[in-house]
ZABA-309657 format. One record per residue: residue in one letter; x, y, z of N, C-alpha, C, O, CB in turn. Coordinates in steps of 0.1 Angstrom, whole numbers, plus 2048, in hexadecimal, padded with zeros to 3 digits. Each point is the difference from the previous one (the first is absolute). Glycine has a CB too. Example, Ala and Ser with C-alpha at 12.3 -4.5 7.8 and 13.67 -1.06 7.14 Angstrom:
% residues 2
a8847C784E7F780C80080980C80080A8008077E37F4805/s80F8177ED80980B8007F880B80880580B8018077EF7E9/
***
This chain:
% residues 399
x43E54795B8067F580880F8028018087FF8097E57F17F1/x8158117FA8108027FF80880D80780C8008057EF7F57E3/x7FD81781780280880880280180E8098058067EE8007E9/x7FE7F381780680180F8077F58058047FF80C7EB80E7F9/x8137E67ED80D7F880780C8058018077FC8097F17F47EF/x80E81C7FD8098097FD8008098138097FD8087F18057D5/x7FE8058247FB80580B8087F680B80B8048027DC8077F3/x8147E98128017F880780D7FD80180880180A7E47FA7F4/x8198017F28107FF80180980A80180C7FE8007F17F27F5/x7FC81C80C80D80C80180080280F80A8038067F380C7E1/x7F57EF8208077FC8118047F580080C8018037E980980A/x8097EB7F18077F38068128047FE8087FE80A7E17ED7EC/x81C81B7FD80B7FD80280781180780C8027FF7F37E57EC/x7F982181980180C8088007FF80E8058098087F18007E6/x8037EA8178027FC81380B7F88008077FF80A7E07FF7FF/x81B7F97E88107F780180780780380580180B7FB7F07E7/x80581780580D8078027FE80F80780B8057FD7FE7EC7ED/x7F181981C7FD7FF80C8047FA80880A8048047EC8007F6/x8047F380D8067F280B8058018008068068097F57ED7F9/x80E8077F38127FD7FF8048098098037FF80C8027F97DC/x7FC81381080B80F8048017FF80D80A7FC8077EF8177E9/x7FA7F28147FB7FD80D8057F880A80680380A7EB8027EC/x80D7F18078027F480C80F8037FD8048088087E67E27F9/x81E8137F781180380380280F8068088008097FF7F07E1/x7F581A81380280B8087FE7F981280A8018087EC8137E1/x8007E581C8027F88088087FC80280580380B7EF7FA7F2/x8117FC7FC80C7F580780D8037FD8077F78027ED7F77FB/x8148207FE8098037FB80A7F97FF8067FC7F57F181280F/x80E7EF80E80C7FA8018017F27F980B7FC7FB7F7811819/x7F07ED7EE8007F07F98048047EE80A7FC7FA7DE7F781A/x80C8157E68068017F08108087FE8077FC7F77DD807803/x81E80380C80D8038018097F37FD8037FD7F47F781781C/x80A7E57F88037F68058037F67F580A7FB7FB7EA80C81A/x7FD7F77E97FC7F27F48068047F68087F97FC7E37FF808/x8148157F68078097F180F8008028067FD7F67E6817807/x81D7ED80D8098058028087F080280D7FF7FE7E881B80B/x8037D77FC8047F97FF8057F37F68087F78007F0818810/x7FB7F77E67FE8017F080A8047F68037FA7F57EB80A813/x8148077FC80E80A7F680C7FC8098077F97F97EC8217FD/x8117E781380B8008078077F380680C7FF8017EB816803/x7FF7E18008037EE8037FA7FF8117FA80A8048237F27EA/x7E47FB81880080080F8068058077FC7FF80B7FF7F47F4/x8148187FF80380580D80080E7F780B8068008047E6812/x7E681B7E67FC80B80280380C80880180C7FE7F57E57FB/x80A80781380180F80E80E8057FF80280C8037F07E9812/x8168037E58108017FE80380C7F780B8058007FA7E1802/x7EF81F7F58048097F47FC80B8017F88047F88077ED7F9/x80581981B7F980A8037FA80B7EF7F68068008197F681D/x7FA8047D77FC8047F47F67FD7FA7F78077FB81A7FB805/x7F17EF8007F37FB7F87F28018097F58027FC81B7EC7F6/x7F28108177F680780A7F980F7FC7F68017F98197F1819/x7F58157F17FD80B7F97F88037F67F580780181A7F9805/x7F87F97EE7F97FF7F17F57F68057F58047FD8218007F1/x7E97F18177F57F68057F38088067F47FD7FF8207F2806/x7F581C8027F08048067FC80D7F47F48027FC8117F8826/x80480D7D97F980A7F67F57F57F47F58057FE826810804/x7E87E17F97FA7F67FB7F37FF8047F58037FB81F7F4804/x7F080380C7F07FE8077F78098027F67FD7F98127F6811/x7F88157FB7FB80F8007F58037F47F48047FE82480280C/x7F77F77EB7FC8037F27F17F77F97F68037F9827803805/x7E87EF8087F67F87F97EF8008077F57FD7FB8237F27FF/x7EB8148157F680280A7F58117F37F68027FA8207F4828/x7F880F7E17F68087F87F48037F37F68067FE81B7FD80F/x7FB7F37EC7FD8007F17EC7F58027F68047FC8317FB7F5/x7DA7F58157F57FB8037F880B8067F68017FA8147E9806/x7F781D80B7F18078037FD80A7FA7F680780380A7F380E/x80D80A7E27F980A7F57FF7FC7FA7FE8097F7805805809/x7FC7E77FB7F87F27F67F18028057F78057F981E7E5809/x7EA81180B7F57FC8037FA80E8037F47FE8018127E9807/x7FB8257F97F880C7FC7FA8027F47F68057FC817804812/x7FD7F27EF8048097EF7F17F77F77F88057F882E7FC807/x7DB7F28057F67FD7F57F07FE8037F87F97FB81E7FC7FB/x7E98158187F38068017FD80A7FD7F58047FF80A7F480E/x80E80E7EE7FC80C7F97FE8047ED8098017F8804804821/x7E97FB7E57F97FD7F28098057F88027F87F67E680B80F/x8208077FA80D8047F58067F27FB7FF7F780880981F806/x7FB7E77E980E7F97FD8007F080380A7F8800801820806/x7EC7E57FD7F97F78058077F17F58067F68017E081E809/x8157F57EB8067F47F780B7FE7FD8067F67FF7EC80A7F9/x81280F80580C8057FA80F7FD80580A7FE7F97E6811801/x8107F181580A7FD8077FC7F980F8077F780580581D7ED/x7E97F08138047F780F7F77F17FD8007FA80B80281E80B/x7F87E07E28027F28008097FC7FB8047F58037EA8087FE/x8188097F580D7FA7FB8097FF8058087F78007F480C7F3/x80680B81580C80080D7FE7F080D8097FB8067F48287F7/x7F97DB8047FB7FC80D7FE7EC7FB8007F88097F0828800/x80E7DD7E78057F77FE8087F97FD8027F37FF7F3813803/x8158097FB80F7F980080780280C80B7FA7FF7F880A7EA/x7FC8018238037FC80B8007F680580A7FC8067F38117FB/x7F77EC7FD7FA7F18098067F77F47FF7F48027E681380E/x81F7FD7E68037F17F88108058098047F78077EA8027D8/x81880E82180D8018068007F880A8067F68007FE81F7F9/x7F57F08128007F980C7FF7F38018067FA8087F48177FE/x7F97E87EE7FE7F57FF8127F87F98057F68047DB8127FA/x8237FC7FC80C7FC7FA8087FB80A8057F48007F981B7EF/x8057FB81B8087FD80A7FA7F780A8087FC8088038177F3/x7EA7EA8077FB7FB80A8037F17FA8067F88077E881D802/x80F7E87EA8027F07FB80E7FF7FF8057F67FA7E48057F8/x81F80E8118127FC7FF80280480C80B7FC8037FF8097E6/x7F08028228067F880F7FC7F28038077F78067F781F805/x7F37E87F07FA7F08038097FA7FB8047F78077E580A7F8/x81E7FF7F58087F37FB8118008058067F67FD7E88097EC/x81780C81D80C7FE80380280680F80B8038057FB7FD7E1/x7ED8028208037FE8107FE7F28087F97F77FD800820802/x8107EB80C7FB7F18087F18028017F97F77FE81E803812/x7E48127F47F17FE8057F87FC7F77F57FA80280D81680B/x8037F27E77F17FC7F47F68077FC80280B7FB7FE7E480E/x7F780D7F97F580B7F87F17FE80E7F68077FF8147F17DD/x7F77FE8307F97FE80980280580E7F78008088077F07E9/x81081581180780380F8058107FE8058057F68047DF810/x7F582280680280E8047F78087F87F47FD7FD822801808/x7F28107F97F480A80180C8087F780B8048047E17FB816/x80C8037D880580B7F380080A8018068077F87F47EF7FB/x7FD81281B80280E8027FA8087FA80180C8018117F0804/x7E47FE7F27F58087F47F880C8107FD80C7FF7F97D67E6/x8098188227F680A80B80A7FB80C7FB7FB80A7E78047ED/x82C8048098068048078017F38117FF7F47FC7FA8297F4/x8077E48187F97F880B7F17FF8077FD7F980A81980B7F8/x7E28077F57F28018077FC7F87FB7F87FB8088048177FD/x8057E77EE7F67F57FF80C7F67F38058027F47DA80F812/x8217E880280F7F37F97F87F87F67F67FA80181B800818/x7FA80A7DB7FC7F57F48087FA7FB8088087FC7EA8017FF/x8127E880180A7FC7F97FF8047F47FA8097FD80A7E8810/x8048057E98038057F57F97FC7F78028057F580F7FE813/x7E47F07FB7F77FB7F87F28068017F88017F78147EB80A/x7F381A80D7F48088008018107F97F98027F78037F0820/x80C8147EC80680D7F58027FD7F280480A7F98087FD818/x7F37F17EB8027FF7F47F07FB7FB7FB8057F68237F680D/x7DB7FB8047F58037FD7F580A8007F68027F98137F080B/x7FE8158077F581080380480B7F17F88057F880B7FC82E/x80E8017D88028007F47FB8017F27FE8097F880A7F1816/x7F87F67F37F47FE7F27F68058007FC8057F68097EB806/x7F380F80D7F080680380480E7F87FC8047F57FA7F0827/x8148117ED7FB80F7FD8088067F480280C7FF7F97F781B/x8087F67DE8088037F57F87FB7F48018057F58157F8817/x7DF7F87F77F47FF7F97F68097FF7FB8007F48097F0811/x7F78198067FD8068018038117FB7F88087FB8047E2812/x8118177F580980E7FC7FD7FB7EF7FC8087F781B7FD820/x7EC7F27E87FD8017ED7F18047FF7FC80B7FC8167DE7FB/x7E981180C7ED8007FE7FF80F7FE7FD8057F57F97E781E/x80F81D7FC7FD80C8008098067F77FC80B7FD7FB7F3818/x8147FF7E48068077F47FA8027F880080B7FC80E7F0807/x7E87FB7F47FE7FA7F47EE8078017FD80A7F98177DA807/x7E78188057F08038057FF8118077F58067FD8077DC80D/x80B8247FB7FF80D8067FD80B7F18068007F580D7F9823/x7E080F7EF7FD8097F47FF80E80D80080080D7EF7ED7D9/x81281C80E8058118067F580480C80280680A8098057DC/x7E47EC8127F88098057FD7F380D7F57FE8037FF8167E5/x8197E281D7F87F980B80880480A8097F98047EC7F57F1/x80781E80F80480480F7F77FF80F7F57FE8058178107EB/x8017F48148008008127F58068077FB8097F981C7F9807/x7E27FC80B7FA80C80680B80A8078097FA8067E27F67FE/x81681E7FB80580280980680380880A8078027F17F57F6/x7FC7FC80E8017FB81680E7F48008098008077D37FE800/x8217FB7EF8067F380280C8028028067F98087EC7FA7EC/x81881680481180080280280380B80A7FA8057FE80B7E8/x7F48038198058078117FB7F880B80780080A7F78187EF/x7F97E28077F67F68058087F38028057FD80B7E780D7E8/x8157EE8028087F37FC8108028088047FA80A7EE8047DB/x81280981780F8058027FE80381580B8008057FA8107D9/x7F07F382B8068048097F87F68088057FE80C80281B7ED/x7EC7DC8037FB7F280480E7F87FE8047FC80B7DF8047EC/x8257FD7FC8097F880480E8028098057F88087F08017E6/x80F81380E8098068067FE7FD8138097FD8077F88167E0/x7F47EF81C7F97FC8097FE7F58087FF7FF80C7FD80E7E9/x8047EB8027FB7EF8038107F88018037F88097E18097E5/x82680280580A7FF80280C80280F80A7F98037EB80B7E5/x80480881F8088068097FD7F980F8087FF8097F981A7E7/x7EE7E28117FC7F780E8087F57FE8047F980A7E480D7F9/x81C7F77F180A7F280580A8028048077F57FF7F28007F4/x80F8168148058078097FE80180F8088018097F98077E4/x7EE7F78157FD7FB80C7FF7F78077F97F67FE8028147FE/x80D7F980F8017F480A7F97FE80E7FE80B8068167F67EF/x7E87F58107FD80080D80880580D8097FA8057ED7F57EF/x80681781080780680F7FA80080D80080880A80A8057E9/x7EE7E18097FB7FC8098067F780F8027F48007F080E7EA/x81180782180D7F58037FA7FB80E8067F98078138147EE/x7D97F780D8027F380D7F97F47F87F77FA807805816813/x8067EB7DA8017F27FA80D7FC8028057F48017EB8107EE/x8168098128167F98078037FB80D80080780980A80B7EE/x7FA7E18097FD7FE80E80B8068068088057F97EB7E9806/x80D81280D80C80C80A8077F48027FE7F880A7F481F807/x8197E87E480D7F480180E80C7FE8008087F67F07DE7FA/x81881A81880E8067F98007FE7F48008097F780C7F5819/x7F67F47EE8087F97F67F78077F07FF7FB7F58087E981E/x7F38287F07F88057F57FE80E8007F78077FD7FE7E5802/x81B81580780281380180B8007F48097F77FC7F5812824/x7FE8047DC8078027F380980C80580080B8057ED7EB7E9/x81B7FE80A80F80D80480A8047F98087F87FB7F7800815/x8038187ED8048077F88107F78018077FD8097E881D7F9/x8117E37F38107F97FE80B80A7F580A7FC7FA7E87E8808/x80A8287FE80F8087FE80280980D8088098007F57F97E4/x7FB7FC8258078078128047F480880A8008077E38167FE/x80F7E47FA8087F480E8117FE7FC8058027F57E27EB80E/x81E81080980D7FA7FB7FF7F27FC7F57FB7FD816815810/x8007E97F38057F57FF8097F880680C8007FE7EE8087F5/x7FD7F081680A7FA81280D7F97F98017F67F97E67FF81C/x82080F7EE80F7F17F78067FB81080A7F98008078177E0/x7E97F482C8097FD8097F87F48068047FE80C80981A7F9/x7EC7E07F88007EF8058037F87F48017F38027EA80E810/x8178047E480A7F87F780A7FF7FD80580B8007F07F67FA/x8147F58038108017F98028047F47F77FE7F780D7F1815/x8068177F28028017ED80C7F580080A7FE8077F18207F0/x7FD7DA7FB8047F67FC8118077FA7FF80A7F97E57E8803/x82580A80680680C7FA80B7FA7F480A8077FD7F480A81B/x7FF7E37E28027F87F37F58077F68027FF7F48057E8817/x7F08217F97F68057F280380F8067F98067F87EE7E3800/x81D81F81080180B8048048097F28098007F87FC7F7823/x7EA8117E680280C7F380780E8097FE80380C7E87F47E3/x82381080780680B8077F480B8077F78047F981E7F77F5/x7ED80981F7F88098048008107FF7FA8098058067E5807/x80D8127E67FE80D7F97F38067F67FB80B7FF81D7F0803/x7E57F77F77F77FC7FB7F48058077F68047F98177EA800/x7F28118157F28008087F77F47F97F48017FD80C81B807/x8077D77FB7FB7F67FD7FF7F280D80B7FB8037FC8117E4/x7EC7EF81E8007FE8098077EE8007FD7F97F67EF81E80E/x81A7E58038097F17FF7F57F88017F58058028227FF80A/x7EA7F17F17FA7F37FF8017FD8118078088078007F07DD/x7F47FF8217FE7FD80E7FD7F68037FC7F87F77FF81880C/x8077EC80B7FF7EF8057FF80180E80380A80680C7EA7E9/x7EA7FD8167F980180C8117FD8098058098077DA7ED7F2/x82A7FC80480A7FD80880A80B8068018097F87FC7E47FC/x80881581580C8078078097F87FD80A8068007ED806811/x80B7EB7EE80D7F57FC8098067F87FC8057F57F77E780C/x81D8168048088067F78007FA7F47FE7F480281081380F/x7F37FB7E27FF7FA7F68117FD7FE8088048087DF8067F0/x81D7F27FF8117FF7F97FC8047F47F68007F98177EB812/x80381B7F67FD8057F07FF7FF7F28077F77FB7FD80F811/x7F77FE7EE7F87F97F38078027F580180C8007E87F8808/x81D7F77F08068067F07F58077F87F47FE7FF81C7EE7FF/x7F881C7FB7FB80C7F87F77F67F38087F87FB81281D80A/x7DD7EB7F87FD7FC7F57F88047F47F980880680C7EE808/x7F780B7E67F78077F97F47FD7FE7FF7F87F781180D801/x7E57FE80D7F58008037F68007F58008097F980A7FF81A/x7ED7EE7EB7F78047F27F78027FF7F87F88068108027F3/x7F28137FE7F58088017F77FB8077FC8088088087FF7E6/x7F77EF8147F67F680A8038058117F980780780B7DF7E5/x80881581880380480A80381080580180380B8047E77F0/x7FC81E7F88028108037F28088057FE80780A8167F97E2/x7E37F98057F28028047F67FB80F7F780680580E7F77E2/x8027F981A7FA7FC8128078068077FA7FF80C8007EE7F4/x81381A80080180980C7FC8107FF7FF80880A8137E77FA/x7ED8147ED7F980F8017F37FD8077FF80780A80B8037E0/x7EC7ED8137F48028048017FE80B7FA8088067FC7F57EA/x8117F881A7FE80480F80780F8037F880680980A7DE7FE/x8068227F780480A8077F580C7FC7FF80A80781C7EC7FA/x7DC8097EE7F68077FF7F68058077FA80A80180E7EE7F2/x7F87F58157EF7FB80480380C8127F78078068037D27EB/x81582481580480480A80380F80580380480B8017E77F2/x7F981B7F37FF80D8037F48057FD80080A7FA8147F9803/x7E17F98057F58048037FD80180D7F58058008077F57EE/x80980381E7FF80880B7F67F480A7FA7F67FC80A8277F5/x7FB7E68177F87F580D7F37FF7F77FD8087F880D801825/x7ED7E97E87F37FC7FA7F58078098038098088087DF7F0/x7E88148077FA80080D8057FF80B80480B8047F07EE7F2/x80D7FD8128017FE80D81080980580580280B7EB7E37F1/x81281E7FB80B80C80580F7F77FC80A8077FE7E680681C/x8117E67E380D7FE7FE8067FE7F47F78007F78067FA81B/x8118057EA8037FD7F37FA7F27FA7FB7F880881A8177FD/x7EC7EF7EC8007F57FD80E7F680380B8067FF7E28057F1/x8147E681480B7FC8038017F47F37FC7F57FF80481281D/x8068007DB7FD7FA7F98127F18018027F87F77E88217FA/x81E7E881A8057F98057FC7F48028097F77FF7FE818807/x7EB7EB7FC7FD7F38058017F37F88017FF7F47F480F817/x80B7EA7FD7FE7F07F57F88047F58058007F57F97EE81D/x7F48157F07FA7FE7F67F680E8027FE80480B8057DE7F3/x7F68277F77FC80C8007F98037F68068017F680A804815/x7E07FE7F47FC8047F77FB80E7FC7F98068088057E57FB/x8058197F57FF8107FE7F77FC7EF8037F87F681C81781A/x7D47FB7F37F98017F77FB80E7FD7FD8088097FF7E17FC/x80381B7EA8018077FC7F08057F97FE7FD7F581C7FB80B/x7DC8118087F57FF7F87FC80F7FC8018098097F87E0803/x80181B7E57F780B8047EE7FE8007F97F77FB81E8187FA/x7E67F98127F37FE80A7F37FF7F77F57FA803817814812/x7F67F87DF7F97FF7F68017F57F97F78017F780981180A/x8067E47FF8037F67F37F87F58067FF80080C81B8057E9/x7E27F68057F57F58018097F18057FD7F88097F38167E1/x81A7F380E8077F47FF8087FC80F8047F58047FF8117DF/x80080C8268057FE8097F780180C8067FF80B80C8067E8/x7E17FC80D7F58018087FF7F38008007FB80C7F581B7F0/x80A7E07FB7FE7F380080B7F58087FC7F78077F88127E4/x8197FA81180B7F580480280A80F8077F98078097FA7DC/x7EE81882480080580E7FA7F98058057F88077FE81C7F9/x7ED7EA7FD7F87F88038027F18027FD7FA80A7FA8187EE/x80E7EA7FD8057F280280A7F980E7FF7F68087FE8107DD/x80D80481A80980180B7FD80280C8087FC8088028097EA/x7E88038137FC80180A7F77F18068007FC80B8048217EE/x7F47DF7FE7FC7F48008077F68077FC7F78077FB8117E7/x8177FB80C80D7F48058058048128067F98088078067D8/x7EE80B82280780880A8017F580A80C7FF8017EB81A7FA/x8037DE80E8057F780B8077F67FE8027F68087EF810801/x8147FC7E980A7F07FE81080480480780A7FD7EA7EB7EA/x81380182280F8098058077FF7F780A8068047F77F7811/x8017FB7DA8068007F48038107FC80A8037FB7EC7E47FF/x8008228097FF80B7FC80A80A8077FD80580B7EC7F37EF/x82480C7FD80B8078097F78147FF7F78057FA8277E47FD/x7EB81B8137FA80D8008008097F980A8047FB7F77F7813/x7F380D7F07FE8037EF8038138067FD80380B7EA7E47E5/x81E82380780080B7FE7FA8047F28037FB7F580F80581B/x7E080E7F37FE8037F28048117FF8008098097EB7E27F4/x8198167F280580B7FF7F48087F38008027F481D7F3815/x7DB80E7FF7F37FF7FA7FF8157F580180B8057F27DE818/x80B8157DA7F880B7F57F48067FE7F87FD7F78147FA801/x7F38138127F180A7FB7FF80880F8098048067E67E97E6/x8058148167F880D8077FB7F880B7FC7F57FF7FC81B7EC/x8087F98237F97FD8077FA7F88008037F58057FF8187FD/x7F07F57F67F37FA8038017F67F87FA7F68047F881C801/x8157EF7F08037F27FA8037F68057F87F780180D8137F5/x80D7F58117FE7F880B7F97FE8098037F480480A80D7F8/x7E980480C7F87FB8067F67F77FE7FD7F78078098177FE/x7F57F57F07F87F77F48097F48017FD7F88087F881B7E5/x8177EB80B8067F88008027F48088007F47FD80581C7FA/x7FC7F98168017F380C7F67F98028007F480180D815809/x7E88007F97F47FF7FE7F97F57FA7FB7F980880981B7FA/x7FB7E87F48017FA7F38067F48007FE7F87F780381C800/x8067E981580C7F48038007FC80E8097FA80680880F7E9/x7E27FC8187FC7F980A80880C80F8007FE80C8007E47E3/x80482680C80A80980680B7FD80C80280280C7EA80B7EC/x8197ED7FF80A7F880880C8097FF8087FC8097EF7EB7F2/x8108277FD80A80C7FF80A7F88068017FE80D7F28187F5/x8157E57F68117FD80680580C8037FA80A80380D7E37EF/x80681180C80880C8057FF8047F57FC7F97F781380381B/x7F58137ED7FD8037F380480B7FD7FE80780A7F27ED7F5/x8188177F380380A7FF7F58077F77F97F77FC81E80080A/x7E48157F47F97FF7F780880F7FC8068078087E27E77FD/x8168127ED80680A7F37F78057FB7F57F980081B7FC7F9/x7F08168037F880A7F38098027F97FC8077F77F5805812/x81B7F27F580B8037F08027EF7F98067F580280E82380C/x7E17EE7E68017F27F980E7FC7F88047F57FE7E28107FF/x82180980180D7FF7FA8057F38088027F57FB803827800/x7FE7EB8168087F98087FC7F18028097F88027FC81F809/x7EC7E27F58007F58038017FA7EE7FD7F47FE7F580F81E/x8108037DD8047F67EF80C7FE8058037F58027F18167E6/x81680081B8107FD8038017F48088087F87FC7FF821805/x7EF7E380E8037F58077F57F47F88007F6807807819812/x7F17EF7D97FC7F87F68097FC7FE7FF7F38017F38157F9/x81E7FC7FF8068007F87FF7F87F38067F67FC803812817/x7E98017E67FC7FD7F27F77F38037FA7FB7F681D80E7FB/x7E87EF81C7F67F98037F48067FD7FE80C7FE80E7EB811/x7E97FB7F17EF8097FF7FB8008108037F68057F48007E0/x8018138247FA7FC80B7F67F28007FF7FB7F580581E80F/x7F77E28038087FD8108107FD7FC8047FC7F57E47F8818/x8218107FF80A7F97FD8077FC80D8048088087FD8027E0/x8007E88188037F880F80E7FC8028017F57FA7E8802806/x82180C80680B7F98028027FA81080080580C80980B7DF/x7F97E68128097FB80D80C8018038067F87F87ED7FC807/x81781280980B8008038037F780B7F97FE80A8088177EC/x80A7E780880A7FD80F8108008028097F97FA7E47F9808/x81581780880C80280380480F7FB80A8068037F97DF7FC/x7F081E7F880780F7FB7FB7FF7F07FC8097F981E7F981A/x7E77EF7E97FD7FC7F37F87FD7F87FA7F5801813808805/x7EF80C7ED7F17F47FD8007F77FB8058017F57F180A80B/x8057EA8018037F47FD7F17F97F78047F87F881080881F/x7E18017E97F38017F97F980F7FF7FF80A8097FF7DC7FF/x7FC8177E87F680C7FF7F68017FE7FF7F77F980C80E804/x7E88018047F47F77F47FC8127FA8038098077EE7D8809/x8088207E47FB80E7FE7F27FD7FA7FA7F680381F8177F9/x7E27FD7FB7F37FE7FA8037F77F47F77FD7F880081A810/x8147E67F77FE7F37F48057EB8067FF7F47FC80A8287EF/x7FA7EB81F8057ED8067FE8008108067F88068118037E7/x7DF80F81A7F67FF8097F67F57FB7F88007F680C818811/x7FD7DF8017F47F68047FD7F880E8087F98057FC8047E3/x7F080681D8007FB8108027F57FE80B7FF8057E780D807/x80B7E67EF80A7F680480D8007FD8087FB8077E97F97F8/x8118127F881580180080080780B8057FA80980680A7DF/x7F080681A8098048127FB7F780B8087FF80A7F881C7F2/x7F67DE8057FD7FB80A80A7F58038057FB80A7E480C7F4/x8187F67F180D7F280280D8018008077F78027EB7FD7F4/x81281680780C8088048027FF8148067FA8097F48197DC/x7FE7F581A7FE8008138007EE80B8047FE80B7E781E7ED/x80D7DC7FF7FC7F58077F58038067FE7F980A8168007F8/x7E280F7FA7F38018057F47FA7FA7FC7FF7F580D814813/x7F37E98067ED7F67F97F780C80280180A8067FE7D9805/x7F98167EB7F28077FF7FB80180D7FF7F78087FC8007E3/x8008178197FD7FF8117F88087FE7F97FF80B81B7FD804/x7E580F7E97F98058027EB7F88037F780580582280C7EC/x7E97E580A7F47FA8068057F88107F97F78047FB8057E0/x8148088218047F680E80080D80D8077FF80A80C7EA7E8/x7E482380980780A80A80B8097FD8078068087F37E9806/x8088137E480780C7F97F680F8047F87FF80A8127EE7DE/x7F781D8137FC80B8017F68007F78007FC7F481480C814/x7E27FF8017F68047F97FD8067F97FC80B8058027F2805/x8028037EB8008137F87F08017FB7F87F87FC82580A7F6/x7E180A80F7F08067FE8018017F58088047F87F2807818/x7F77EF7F07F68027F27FE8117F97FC80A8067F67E0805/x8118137E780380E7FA7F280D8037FF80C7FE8117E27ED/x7E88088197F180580580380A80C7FD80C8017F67DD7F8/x81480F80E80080580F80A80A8027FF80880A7F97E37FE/x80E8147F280D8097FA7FD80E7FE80380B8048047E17EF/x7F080F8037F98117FD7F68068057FB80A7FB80C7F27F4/x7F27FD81F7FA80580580880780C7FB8098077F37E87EE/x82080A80C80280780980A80A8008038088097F27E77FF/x81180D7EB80980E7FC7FE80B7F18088087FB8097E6813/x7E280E7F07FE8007F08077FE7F680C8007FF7E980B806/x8007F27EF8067F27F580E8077FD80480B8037E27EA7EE/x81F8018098108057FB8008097F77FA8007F580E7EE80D/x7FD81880280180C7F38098007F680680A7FD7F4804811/x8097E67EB8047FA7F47FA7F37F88057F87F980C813811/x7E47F57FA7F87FB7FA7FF8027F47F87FA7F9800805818/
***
């Protein structure tokens, strides 16, 4: 009996870590990212050195788990070095996992620890449980493993190319597109070729960044000559709201072909990637709100793939604001700035003046922020049942 629990636990923790490697080879740019924002702080992108070393790191560790998870299908050494190797890893990781829970804002319940990269999101209470499991287990198989209880073997080449395998379809996506309805407002558009219209706007020219820089000015809807302003010193608060508009304005025209204006009274610009749960949910919410005229006009600067966003909109009744979308996860953490996704600002005048992210997002704070009623039972937007959803674009592929 003891023999083939030994057996059972030398795959169980041979498809874990496996998986792992795996699914972050997947997601590179995301584990990059998370590691790099770990060792280096939130503006990361700033350190082109530690970058470097960040990604030789990762790499490293990618590797060291799927010759973990080879290694202790293979009957050699079994006792001698790869469960011991393989349970002082996971107590490592576990270590760190209960000292991000206690000294991050997120905790130990919110985001995603990156154990499997973005293909399949776990916080830090669930990793740390999966963890223990298998560190229970890695002892078992230390302690209980005898010379003559081997493998078939079929099973190492076998095991190794079913998960390697199974790992890699969560890579597949739907490229189902007459579920897309034929809307502009849901053409995706390469945003490092377009330019950037500046000629129906004014530059504000009291926040005017130098255009040696190639840094784009802050902007406003009035032509009214202004008078001129005294020099004053500006604080980090205020420096930070004008990088990110001139950031948000060099990303180049939305959908519908025009710039964002982020000049107006009032302006919402929201920040989602297409995978996160948290931002599939509050898009959704917002589209719900869509006929209340409280609701000023929203731009999204959206993260991932094609088919992703399509899903996405999809998913939200497909309502596609205007919208930019990215594949450089670097570049949309830089417009985060150390925020978590979703992340919503309202500007006006050029300025932002409220924010909400994945930790002080809540649909009645924004609704009552806005001055909006509950309208989705009065003739709000319909959004489809998750049923119908997937019958007509198939199920989500993050499930």
């Amino acid at each position: 009996m003891n023999a083939q629990l030994v057996r059972a636990g030398r795959i169980f923790l041979a498809v874990m870590f496996i998986f792992s490697g795996v699914s972050k080879l997947l997601s590179m740019a995301f584990f990059d990212a998370m590691v790099a924002e770990l060792f280096l702080g939130p503006e990361y992108y700033t350190k082109p050195s530690g970058m470097m070393i960040t990604q030789i790191l990762t790499r490293t560790l990618i590797a060291i788990e799927i010759a973990l998870g080879v290694a202790v299908l293979v009957d050699k050494w079994v006792k001698k070095l790869t469960t011991p190797a393989i349970v002082g890893v996971l107590l490592l990781f576990t270590i760190h996992l209960f000292y991000e829970g206690l000294t991050s804002e997120k905790g130990f319940i919110e985001g995603n620890c990156g154990c499997f990269g973005d293909v399949l999101p776990m916080n830090n209470l669930e990793s740390i449980i999966k963890n223990l499991v298998a560190i229970v287990v890695g002892v078992f198989v230390w302690l209980k493993y005898k010379e003559e209880d081997k493998l078939a073997a079929w099973v190492n080449p076998l095991l190794v190319g079913l998960v390697t395998l199974m790992t890699l379809s969560f890579g597949i996506k739907s490229y189902d597109v007459e579920a897309i309805p034929e809307d502009d407002s849901l053409t995706v558009v390469d945003t490092d070729t377009l330019p950037i219209e500046t000629s129906i706007v004014e530059v504000d020219t009291s926040n005017q960044i130098d255009t040696t820089t190639n840094e784009i000015p802050q902007t406003r809807v009035s032509k009214d000559p202004e008078p001129p302003v005294q020099t004053t010193t500006k604080t980090s608060t205020e420096k930070s709201q004008t990088g990110i508009a001139a950031e948000l304005l060099k990303l180049g025209n939305l959908s519908n072909g025009k710039p964002m204006n982020l000049g107006q009274d009032e302006v919402l610009v929201c920040m989602f990637s297409m995978t996160c749960g948290h931002c599939q949910d509050s898009y959704k919410e917002i589209c719900a709100m869509k006929g209340d005229p409280e609701l000023p006009e929203i731009y999204l600067v959206n993260y991932g793939k094609a088919s992703e966003q399509q899903y996405f909109f999809l998913q939200a009744g497909s309502e596609g604001h205007p919208h930019i979308r990215t594949e450089d996860y670097t570049g949309f953490n830089r417009l985060l700035q150390g925020k978590g996704f979703p992340r919503m600002m309202v500007f006006s005048k050029g300025k932002v003046v409220k924010e909400w992210n994945i930790d002080s997002y809540n649909k009645q704070g924004f609704m009552d922020y806005f001055g909006i009623k509950e309208k989705e039972k009065e003739g709000g937007l319909n959004l489809k049942k998750k049923d119908d959803l997937d019958d007509e674009f198939g199920s989500n592929p993050w499930d």
